[in-house]
Biopython code that builds the backbone (N, CA, C, O; Angstrom):
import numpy as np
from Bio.PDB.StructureBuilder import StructureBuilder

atoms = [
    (1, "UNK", "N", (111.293, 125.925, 94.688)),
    (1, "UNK", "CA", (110.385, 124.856, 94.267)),
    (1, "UNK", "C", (109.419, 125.432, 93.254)),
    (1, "UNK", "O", (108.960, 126.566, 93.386)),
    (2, "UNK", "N", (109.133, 124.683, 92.300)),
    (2, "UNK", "CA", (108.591, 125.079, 91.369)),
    (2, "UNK", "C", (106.704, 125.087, 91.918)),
    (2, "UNK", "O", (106.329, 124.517, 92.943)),
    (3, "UNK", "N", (105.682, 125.918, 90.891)),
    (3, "UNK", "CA", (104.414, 125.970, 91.409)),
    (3, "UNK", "C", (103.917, 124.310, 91.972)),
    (3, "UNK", "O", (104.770, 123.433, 91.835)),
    (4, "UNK", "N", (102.681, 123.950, 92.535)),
    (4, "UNK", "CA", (102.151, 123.144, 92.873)),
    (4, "UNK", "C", (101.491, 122.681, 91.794)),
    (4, "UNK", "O", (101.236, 121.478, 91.853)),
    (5, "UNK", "N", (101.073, 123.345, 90.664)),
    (5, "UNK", "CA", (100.193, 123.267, 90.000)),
    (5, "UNK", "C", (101.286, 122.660, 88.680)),
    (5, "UNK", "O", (100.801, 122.003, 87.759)),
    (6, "UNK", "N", (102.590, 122.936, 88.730)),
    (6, "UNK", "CA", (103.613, 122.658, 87.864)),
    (6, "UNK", "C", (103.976, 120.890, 87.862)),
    (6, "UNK", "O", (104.265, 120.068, 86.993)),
    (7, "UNK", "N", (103.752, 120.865, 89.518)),
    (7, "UNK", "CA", (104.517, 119.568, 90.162)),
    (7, "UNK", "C", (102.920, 118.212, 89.891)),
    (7, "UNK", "O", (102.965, 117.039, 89.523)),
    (8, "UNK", "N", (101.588, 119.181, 90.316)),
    (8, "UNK", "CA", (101.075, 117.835, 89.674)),
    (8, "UNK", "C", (100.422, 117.531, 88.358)),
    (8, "UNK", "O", (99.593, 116.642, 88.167)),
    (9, "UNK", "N", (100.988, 118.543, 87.298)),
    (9, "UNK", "CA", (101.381, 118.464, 85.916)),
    (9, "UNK", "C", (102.556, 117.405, 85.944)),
    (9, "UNK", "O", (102.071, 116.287, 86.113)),
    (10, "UNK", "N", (103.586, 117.381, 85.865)),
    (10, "UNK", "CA", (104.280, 116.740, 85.826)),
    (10, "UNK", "C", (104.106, 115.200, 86.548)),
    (10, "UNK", "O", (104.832, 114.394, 85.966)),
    (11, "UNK", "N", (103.514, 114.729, 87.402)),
    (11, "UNK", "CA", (103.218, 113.749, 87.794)),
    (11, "UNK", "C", (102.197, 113.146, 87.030)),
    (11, "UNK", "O", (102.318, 111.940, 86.817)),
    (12, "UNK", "N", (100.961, 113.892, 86.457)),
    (12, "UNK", "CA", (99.909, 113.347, 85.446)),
    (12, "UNK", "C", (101.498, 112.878, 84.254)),
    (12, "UNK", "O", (102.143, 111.830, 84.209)),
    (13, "UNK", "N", (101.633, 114.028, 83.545)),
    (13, "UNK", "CA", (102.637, 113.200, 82.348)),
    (13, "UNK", "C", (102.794, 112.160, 82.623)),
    (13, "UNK", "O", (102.095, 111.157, 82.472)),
    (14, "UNK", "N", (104.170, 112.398, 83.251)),
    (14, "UNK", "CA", (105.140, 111.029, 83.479)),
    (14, "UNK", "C", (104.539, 109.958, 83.698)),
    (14, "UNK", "O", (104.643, 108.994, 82.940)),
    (15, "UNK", "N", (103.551, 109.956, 85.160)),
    (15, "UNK", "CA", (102.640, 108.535, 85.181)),
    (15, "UNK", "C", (102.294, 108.164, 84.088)),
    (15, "UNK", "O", (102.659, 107.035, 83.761)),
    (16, "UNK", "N", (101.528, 108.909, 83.193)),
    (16, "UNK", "CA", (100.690, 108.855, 82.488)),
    (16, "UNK", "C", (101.824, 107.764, 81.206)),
    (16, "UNK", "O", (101.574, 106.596, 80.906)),
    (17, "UNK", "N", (102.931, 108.531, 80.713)),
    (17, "UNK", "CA", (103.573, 108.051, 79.686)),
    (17, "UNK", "C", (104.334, 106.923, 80.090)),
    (17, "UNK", "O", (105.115, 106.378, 79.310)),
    (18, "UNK", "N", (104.109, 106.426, 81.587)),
    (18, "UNK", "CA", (105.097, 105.164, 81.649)),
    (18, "UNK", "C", (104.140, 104.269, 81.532)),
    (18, "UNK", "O", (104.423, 103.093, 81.307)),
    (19, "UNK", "N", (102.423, 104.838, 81.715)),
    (19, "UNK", "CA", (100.972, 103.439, 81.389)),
    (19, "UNK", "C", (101.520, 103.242, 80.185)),
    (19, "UNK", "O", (102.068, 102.194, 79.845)),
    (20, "UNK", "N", (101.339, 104.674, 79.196)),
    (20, "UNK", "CA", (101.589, 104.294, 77.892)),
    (20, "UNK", "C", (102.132, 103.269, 77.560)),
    (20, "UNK", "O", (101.509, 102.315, 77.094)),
    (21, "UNK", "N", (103.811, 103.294, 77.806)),
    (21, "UNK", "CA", (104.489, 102.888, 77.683)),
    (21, "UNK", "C", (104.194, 101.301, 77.944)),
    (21, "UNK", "O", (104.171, 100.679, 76.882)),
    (22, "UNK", "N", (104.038, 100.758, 78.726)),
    (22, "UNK", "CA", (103.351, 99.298, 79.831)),
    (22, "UNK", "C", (102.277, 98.953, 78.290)),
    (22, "UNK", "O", (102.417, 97.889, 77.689)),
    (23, "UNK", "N", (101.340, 99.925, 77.868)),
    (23, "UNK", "CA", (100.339, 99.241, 77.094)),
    (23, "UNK", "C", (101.709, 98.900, 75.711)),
    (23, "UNK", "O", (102.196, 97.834, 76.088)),
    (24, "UNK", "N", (102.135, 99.142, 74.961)),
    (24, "UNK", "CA", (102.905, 99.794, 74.011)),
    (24, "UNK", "C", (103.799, 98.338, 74.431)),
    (24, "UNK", "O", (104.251, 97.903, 73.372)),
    (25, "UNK", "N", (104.008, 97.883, 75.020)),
    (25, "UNK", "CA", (105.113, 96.765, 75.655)),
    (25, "UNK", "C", (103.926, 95.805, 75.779)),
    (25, "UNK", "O", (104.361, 94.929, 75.031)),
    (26, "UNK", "N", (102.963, 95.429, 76.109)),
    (26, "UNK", "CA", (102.057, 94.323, 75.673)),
    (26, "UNK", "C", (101.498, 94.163, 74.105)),
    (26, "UNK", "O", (101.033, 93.097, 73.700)),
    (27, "UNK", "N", (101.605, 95.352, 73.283)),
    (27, "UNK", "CA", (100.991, 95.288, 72.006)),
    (27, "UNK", "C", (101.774, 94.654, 71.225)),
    (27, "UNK", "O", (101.291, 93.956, 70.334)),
    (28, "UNK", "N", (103.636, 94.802, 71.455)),
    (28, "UNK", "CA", (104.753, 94.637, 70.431)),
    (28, "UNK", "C", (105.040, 93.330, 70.896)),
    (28, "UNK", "O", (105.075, 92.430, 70.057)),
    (29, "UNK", "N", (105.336, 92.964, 72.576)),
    (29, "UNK", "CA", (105.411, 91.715, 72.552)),
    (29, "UNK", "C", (104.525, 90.537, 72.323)),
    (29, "UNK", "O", (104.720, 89.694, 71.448)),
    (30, "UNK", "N", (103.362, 90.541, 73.322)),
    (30, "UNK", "CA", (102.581, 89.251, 73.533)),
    (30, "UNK", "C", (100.905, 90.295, 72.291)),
    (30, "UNK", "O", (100.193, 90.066, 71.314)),
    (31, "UNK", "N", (101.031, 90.823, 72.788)),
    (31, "UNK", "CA", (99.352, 91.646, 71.578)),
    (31, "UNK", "C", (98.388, 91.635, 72.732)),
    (31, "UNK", "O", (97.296, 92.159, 72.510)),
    (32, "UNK", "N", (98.532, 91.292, 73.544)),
    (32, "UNK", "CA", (97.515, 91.576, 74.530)),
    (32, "UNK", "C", (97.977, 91.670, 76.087)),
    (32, "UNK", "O", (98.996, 91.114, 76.496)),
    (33, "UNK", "N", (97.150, 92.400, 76.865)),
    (33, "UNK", "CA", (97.479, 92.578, 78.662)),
    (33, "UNK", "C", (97.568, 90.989, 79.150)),
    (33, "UNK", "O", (96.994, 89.996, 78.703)),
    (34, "UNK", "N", (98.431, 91.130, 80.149)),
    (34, "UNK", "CA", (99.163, 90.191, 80.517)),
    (34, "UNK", "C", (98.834, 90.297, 82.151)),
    (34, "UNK", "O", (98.299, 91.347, 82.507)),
    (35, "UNK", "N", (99.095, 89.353, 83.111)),
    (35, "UNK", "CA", (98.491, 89.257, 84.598)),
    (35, "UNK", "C", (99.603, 90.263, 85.062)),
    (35, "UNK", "O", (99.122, 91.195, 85.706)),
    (36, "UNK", "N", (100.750, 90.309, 84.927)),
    (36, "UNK", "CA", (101.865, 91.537, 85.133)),
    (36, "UNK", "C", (102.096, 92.359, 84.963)),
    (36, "UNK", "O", (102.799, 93.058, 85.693)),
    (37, "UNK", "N", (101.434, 92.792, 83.520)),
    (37, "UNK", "CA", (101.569, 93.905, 82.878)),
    (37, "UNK", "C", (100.050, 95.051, 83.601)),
    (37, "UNK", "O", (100.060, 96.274, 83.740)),
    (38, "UNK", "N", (98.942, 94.088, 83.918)),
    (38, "UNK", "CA", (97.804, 94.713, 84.611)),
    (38, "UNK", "C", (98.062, 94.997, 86.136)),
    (38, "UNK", "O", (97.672, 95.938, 86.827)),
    (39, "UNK", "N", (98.788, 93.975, 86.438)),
    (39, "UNK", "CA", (98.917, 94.648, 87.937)),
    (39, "UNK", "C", (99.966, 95.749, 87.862)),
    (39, "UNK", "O", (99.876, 96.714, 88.621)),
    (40, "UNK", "N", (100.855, 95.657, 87.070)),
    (40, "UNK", "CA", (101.672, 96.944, 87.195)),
    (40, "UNK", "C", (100.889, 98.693, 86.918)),
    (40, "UNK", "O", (101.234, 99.820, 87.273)),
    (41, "UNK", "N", (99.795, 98.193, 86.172)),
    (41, "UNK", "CA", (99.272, 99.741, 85.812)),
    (41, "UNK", "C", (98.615, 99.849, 86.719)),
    (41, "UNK", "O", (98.539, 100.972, 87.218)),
    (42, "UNK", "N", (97.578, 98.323, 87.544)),
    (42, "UNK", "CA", (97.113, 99.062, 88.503)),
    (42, "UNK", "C", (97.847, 99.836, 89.553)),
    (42, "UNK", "O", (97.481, 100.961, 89.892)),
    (43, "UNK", "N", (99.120, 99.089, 90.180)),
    (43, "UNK", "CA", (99.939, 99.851, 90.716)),
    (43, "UNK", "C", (100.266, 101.628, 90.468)),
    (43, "UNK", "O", (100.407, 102.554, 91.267)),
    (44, "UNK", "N", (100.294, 101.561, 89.259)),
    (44, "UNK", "CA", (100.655, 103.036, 88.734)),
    (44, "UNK", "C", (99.468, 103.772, 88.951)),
    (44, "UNK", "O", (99.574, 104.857, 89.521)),
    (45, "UNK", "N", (98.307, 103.350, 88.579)),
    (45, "UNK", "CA", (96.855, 104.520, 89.608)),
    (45, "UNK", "C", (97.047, 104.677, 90.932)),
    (45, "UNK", "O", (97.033, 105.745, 91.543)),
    (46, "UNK", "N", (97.252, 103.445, 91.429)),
    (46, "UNK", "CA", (97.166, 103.613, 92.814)),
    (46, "UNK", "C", (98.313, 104.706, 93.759)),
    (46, "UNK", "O", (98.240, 105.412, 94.765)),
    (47, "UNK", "N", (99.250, 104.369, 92.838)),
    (47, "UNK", "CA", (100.512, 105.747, 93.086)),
    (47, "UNK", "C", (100.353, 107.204, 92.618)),
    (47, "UNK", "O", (100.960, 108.225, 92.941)),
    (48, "UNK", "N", (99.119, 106.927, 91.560)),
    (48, "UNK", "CA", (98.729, 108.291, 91.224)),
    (48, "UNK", "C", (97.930, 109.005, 92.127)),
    (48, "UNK", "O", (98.172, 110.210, 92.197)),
    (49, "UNK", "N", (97.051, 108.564, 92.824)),
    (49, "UNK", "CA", (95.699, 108.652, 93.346)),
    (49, "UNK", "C", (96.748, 109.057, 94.472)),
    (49, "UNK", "O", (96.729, 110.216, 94.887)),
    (50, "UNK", "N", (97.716, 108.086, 95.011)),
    (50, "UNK", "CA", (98.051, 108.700, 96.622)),
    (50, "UNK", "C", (98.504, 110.170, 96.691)),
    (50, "UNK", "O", (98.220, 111.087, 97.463)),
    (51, "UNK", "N", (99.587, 110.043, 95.242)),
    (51, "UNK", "CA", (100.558, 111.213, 95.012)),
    (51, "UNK", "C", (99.779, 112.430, 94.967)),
    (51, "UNK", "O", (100.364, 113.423, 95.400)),
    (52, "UNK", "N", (98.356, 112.624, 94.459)),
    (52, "UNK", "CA", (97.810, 113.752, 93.854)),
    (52, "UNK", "C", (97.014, 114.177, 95.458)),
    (52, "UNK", "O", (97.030, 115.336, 95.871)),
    (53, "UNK", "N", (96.322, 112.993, 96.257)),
    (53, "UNK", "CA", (95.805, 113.254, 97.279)),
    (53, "UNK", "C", (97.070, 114.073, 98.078)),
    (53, "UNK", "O", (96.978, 115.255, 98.410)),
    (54, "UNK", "N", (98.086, 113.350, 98.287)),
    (54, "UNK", "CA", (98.926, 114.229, 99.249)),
    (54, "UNK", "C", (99.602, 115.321, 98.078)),
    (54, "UNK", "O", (100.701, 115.686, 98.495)),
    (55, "UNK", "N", (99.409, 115.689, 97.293)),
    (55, "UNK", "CA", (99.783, 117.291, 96.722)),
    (55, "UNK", "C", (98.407, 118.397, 97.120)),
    (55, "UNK", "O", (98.558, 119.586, 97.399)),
    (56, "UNK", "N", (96.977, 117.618, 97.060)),
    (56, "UNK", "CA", (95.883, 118.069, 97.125)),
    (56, "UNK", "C", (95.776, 118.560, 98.552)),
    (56, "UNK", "O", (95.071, 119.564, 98.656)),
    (57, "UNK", "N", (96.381, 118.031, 99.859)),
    (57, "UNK", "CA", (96.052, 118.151, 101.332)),
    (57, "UNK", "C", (96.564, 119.871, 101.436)),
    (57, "UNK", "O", (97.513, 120.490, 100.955)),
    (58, "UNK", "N", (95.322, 120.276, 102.385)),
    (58, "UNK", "CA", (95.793, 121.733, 102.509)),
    (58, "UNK", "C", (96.566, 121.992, 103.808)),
    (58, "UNK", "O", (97.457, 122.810, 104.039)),
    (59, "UNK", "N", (96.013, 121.120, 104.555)),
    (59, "UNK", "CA", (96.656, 121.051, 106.084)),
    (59, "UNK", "C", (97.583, 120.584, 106.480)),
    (59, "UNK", "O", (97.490, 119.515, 107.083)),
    (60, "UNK", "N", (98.788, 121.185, 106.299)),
    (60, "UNK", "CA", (100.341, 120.518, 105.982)),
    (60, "UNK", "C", (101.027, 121.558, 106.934)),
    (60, "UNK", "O", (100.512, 122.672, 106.835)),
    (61, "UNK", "N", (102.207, 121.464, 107.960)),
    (61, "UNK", "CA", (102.812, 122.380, 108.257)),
    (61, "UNK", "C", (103.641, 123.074, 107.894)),
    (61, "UNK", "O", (103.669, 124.276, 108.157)),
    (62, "UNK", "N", (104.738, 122.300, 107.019)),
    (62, "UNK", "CA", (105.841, 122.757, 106.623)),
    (62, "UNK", "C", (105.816, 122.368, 104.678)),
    (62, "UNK", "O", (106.323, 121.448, 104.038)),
    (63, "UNK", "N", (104.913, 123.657, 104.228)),
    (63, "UNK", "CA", (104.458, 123.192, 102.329)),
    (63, "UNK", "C", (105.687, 122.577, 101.680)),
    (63, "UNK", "O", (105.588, 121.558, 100.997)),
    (64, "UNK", "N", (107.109, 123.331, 101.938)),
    (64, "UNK", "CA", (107.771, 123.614, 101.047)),
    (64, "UNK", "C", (108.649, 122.218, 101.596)),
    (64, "UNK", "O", (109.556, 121.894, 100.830)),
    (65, "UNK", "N", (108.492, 121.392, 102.782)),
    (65, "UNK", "CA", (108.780, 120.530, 103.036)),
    (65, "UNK", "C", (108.131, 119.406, 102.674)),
    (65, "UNK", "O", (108.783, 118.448, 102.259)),
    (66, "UNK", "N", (106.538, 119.346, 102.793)),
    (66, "UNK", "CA", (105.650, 118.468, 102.223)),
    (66, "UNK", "C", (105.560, 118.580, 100.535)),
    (66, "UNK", "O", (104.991, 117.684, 99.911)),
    (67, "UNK", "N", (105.880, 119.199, 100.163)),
    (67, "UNK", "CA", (106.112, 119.433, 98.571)),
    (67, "UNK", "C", (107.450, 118.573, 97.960)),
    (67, "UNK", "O", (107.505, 117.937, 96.908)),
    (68, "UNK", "N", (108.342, 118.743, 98.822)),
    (68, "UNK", "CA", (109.888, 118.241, 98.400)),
    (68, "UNK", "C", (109.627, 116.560, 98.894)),
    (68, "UNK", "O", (110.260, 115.671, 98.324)),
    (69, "UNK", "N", (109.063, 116.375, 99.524)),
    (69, "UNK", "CA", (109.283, 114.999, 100.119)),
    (69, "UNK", "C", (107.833, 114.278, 98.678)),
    (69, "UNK", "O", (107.806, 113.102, 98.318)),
    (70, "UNK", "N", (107.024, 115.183, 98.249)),
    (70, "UNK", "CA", (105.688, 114.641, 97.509)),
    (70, "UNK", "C", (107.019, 114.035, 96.038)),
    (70, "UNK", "O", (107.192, 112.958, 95.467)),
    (71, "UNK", "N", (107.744, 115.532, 95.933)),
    (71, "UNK", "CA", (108.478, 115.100, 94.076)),
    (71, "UNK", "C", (109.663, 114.062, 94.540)),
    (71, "UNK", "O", (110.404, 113.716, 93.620)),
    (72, "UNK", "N", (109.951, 113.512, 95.846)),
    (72, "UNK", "CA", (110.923, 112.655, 96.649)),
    (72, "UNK", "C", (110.510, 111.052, 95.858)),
    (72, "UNK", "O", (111.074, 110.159, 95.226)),
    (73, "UNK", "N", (109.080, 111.421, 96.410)),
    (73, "UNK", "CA", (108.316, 109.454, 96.229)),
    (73, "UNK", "C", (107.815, 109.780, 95.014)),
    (73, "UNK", "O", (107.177, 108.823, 94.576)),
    (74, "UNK", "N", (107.817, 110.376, 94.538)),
    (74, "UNK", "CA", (107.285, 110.017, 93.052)),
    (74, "UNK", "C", (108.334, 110.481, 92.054)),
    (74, "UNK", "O", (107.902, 110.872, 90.970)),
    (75, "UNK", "N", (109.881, 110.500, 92.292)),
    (75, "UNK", "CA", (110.654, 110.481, 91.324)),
    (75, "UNK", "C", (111.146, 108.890, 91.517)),
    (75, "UNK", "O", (111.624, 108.162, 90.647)),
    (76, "UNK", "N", (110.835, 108.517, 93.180)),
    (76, "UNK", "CA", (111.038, 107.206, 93.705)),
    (76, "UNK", "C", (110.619, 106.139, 92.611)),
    (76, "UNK", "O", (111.233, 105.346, 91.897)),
    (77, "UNK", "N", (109.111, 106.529, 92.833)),
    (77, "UNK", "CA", (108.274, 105.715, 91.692)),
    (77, "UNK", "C", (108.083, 105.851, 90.475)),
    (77, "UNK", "O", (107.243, 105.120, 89.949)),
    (78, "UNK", "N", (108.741, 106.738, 89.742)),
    (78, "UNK", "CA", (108.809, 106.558, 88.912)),
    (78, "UNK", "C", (109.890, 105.564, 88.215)),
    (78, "UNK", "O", (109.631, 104.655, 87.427)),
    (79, "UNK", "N", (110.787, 105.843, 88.554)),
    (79, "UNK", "CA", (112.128, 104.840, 88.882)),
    (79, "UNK", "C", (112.194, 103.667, 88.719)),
    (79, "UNK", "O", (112.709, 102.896, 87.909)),
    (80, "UNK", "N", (111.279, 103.589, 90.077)),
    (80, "UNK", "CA", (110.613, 101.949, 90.372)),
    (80, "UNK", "C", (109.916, 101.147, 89.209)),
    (80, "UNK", "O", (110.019, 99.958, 88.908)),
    (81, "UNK", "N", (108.895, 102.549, 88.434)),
    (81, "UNK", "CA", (108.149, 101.906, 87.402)),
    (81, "UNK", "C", (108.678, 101.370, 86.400)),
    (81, "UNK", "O", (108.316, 100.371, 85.779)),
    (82, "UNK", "N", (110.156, 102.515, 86.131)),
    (82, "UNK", "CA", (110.304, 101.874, 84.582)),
    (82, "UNK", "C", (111.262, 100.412, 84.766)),
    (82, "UNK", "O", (111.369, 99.569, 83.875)),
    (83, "UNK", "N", (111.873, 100.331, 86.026)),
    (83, "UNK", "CA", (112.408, 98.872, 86.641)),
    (83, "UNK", "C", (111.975, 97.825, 86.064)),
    (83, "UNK", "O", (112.555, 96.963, 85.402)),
    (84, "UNK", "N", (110.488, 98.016, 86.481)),
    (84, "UNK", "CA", (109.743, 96.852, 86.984)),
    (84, "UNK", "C", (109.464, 96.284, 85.253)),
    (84, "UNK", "O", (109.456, 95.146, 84.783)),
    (85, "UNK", "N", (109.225, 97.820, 84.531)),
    (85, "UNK", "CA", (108.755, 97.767, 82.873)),
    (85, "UNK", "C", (110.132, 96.922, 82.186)),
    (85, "UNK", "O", (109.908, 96.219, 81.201)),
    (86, "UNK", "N", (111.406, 96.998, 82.673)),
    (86, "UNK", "CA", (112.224, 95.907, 82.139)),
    (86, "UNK", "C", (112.387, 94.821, 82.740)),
    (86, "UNK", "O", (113.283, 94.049, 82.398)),
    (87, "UNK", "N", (111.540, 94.554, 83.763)),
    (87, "UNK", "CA", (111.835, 93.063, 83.961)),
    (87, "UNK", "C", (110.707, 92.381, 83.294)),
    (87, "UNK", "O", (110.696, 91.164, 83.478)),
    (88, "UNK", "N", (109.861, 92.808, 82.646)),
    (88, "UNK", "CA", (108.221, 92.334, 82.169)),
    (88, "UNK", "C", (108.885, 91.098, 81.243)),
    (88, "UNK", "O", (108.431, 89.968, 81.427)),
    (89, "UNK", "N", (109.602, 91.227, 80.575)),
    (89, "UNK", "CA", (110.196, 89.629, 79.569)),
    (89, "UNK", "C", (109.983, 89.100, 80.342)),
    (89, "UNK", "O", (110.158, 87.881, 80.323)),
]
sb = StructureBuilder()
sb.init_structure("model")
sb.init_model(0)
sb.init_chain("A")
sb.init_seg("    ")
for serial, (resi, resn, name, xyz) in enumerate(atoms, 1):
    if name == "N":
        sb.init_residue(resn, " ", resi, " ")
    sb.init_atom(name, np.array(xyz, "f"), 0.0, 1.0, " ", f" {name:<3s}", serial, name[0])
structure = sb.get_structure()
């Protein structure tokens, strides 16, 4: 498993470039945020905030198990995100 410090690098990006992405998809289609397009980013903090809290917890028994199951739900969600980013039409 790669560092901890690697894994919530990589979770800032990616989250980060699929908001992008969400804003970037309201500018080309409609020019402005949309009631779907806002709840989806809020969604995407709120998956950030959980993901980083449980990478952040020190009191874990099994790291290398709680680590694999952390890049589990957030390759989940990421997944999920860019889904949801093609059904936005």
């Amino acid at each position: 498993m790669a560092s901890v410090k690697n894994l919530k690098k990589e979770i800032n990006y990616v989250l980060g470039d699929i908001v992008n992405i969400v804003y970037v998809w309201e500018m080309t289609t409609v020019g402005k945020p949309t009631e779907a397009s806002d709840k989806l980013v809020d969604e995407i903090y709120e998956t950030f905030d959980s993901l980083m809290t449980r990478a952040n917890q020190k009191d874990v028994e099994s790291k290398k198990a709680h680590f694999k199951q952390i890049r589990k739900d957030y390759e989940a969600a990421a997944n999920q995100f860019v889904a949801k980013i093609n059904e936005l039409n």
